[in-house]
C-alpha positions in Angstrom: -19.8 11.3 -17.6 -20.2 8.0 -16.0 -19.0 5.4 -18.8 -16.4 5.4 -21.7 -16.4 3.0 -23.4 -13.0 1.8 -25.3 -13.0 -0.7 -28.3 -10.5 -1.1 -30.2 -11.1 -2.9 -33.4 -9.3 -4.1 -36.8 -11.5 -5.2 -39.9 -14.6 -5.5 -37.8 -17.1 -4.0 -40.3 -19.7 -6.7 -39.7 -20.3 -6.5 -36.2 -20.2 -2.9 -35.6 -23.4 -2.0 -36.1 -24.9 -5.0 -34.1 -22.2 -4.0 -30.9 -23.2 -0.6 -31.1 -26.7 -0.9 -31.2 -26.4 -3.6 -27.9 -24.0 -1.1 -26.0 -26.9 1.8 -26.2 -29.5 -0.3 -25.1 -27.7 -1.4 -22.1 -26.7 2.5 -21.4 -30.3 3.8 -22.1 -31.6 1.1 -19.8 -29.6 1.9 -17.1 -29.7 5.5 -17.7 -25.8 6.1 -17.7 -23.9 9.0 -19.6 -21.5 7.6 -21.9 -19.2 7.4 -24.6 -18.6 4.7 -27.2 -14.5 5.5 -28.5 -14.1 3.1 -31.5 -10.0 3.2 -32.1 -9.7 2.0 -35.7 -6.3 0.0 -35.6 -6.4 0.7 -40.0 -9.0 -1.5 -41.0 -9.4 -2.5 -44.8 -12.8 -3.7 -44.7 -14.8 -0.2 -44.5 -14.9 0.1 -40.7 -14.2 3.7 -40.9 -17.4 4.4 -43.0 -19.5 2.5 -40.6 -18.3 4.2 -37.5 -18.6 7.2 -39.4 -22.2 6.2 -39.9 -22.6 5.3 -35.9 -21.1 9.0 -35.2 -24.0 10.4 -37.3 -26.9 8.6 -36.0 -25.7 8.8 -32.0 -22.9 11.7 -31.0 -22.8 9.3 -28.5 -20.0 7.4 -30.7 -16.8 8.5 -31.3 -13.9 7.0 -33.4 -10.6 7.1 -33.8 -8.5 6.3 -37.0 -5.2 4.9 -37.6 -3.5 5.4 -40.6 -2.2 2.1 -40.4 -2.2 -1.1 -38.5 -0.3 -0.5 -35.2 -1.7 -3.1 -33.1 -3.9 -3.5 -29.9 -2.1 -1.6 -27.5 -1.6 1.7 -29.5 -5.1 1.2 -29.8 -6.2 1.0 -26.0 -3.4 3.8 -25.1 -4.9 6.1 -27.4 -8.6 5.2 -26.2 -7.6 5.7 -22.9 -5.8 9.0 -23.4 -9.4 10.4 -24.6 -11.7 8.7 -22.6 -13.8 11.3 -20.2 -16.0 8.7 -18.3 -15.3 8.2 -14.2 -15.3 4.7 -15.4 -13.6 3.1 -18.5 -14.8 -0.3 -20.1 -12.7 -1.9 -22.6 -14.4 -4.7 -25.2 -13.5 -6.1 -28.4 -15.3 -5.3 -31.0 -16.0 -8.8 -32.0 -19.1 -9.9 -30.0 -17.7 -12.3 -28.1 -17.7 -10.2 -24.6 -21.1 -8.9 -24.1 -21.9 -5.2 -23.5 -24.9 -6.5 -21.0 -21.9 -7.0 -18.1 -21.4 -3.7 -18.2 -23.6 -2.6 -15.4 -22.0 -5.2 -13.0 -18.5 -4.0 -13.9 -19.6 -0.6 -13.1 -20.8 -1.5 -9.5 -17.8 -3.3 -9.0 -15.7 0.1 -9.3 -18.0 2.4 -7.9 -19.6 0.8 -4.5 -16.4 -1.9 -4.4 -13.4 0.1 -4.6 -11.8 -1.6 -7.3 -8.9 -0.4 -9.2 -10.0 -2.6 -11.9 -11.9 -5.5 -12.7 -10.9 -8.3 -15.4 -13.1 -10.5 -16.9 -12.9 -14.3 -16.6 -14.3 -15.9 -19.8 -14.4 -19.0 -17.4 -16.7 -21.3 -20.0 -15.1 -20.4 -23.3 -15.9 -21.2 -27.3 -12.3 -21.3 -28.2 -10.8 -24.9 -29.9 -8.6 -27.0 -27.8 -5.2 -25.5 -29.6 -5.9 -21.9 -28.0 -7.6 -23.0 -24.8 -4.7 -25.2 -23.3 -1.9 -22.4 -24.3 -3.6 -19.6 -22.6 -4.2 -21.6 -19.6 -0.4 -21.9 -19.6 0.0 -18.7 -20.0 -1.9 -17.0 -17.1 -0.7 -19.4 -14.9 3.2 -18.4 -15.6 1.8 -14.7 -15.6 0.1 -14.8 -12.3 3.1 -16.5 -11.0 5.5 -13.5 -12.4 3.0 -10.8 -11.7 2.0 -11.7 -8.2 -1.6 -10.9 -8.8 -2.7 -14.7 -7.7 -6.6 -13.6 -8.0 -6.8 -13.2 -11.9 -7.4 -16.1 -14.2 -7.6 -14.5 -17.7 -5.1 -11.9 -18.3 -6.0 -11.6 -22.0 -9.4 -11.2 -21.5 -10.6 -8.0 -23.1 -13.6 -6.9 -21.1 -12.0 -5.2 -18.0 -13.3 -1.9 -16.0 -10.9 0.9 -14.8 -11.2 3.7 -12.3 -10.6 6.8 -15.2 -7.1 7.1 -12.6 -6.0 4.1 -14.0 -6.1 4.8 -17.6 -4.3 8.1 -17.0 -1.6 7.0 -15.1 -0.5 3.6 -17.0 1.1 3.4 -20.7 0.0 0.4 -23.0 2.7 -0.3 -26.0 3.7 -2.6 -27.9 1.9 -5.6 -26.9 1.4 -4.8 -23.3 -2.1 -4.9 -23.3 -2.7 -8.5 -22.5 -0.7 -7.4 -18.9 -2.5 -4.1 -18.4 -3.6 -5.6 -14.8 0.3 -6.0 -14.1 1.2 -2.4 -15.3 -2.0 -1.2 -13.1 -0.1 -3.0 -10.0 3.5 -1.8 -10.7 2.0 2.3 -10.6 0.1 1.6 -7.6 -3.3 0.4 -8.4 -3.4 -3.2 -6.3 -6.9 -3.3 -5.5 -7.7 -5.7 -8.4 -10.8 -7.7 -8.8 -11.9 -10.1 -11.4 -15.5 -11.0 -12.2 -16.9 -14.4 -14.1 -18.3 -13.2 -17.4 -20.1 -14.7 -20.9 -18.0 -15.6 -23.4 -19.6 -15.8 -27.1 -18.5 -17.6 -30.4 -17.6 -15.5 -32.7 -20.1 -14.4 -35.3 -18.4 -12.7 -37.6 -15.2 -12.7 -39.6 -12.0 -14.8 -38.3 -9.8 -14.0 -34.9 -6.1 -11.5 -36.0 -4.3 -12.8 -33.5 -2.2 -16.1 -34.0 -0.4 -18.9 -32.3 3.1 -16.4 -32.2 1.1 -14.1 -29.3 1.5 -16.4 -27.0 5.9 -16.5 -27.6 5.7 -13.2 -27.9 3.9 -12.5 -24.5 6.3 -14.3 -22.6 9.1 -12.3 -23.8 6.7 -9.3 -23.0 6.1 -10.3 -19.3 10.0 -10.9 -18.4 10.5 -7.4 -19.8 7.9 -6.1 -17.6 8.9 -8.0 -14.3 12.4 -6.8 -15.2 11.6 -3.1 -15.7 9.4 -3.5 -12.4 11.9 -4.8 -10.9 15.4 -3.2 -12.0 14.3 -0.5 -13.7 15.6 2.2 -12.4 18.3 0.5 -10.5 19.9 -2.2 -12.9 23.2 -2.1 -11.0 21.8 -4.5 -8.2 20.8 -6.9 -11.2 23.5 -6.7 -13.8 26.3 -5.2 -10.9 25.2 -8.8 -8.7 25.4 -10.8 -11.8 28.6 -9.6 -12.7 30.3 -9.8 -9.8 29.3 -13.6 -9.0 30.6 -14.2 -12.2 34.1 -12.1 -11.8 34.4 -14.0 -8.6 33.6 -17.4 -9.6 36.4 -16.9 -12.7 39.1 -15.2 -10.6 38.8 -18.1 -8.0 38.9 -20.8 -10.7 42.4 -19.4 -12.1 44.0 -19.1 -8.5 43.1 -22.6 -8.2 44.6 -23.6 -11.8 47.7 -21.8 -10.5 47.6 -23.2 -7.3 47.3 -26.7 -8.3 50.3 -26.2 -10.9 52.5 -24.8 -8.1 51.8 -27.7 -5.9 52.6 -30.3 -8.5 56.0 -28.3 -9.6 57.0 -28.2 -6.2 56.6 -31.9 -5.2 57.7 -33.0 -8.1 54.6 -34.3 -9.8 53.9 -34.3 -13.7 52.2 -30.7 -14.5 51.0 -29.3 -17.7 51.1 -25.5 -18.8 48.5 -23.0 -17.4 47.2 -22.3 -20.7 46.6 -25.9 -21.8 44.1 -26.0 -19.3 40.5 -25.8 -20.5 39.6 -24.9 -17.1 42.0 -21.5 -17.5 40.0 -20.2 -20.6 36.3 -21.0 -18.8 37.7 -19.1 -15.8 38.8 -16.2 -18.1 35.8 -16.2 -20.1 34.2 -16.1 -16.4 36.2 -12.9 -15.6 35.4 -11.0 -19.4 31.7 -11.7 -19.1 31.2 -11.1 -15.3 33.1 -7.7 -16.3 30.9 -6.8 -18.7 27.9 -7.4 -17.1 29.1 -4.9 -14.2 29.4 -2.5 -17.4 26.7 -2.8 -18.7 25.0 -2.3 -14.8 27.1 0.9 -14.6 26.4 2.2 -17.9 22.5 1.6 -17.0 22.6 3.4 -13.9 24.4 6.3 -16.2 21.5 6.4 -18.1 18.4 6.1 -15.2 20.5 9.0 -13.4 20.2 11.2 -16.3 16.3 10.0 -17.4 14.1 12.9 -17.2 11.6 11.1 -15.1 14.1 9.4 -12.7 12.0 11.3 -10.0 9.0 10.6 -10.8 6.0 9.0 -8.0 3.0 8.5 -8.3 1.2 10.1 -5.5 -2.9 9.5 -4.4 -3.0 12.4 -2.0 -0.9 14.9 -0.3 -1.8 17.2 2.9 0.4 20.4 3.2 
């Protein structure tokens, strides 16, 4: 199969029909195999039915359905678990990203070599409260990340090598840094391609202003997973010890300096009425327990079941 399709899609009842009947035209045109997987994320507005109806009329499209709202990643992962297509489109189901860029992104993948390819929704129909935060945001996630080439993290029409899909995990609300979870497994050639972005036609947007808090949080977990994940000893071990050093130095010199005064004579107060005593102690208590906490990490890593676990693209025995 050449194309799967992934969209995942909450209370989209409206547009459904009008995506779907787009995304076959496009395929029949082009003569590609494919597969449409809608992943119902517990819609309430008779999405189900609809997609239901789809599945009758074309086998062509599939759905998935949630018992209950999870959220977009759940969605994707479990799209991506079932997709069979060499290569995998993800859309939202919304008709703002437009099923007629499909071909390009295929090319891109199949005679470029990409990875993947992210879309750029460089002229956007977005107000002014959503446009300026999310230019923010890429700009602090291409600086984390390292991928310096992408310009829209968040956008939701991207193309995989099927390699991809099977090899990353999307949770929580890791989807708007799938590109970043692509490059920690090992999948750098990433590519990003300009494409239309439409005003919404139907219905209201489900995400609000508290995505964009709650992807910052999300990226410094990733960068720190990438990072220290299965070493957190050189993080919280480093950290620690800088801090265990700076406190044991700052008592020595709170001694020292009351030694000196007792012994020419000059006025002197008591160790402990020194503020400087308690900030080098507190020093010493927290430095310790961040080398704890490294050591108890790197208990736990040593004994994950996956601790040896590589990725590996080709092997010759």
């Amino acid at each position: 199969m050449d194309i799967s399709v992934v969209v995942p899609l909450y209370n989209e009842a409206e547009s459904l029909p009008e995506l779907a009947a787009w995304i076959e035209r496009v395929m029949t045109e082009h003569g590609y195999s494919y597969e449409v997987l809608f992943v119902n994320d517990g819609s309430t507005d008779g999405s189900w039915k609809v997609i239901e109806q789809l599945h009758a009329a074309n086998a062509c499209m599939k759905g998935v359905n949630f018992r209950r709202n999870y959220g977009k990643s759940p969605a994707l992962n479990t799209g991506f678990a079932r997709a069979q297509g060499d290569v995998v489109i993800t859309m939202d189901a919304d008709l703002q990203d437009s099923p007629d860029e499909i071909p390009e992104l295929y090319r891109m993948i199949k005679e470029e070599g990409y990875d993947l390819v992210s879309g750029w929704k460089k002229k956007r129909y977005d107000p002014l409260s959503k446009t300026l935060p999310t230019k923010l945001f890429n700009a602090t996630a291409r600086c984390v990340s390292g991928i310096k080439n992408l310009h829209d993290f968040n956008c939701g029409l991207k193309a995989y090598r099927s390699e991809v899909v099977k090899h990353i995990e999307v949770y929580g609300d890791m989807h708007r840094y799938v590109p970043y979870l692509a490059k920690v497994a090992g999948f750098t050639r990433i590519g990003e391609k300009v494409v239309q972005h439409q005003a919404r036609k139907y219905g209201s947007s489900k995400f609000g202003l508290d995505r964009f808090v709650n992807g910052y949080l999300d990226l410094l977990t990733l960068w720190f997973q990438a990072k220290f994940g299965v070493k957190p000893m050189h993080f919280f071990g480093l950290l620690g010890s800088l801090m265990f050093l700076i406190g044991f130095i700052a008592v020595i010199v709170v001694g020292a300096l009351k030694l000196y005064n007792m012994y020419h004579n000059h006025p002197y107060t008591l160790v402990t009425n020194s503020p400087y005593f308690y900030l080098a102690l507190t020093a010493m208590i927290l430095g310790t327990q961040l080398f704890l906490t490294g050591f108890l990490g790197e208990l736990i890593t040593r004994h994950a079941p996956d601790r040896n676990h590589y990725e590996i693209s080709s092997e010759l025995m």
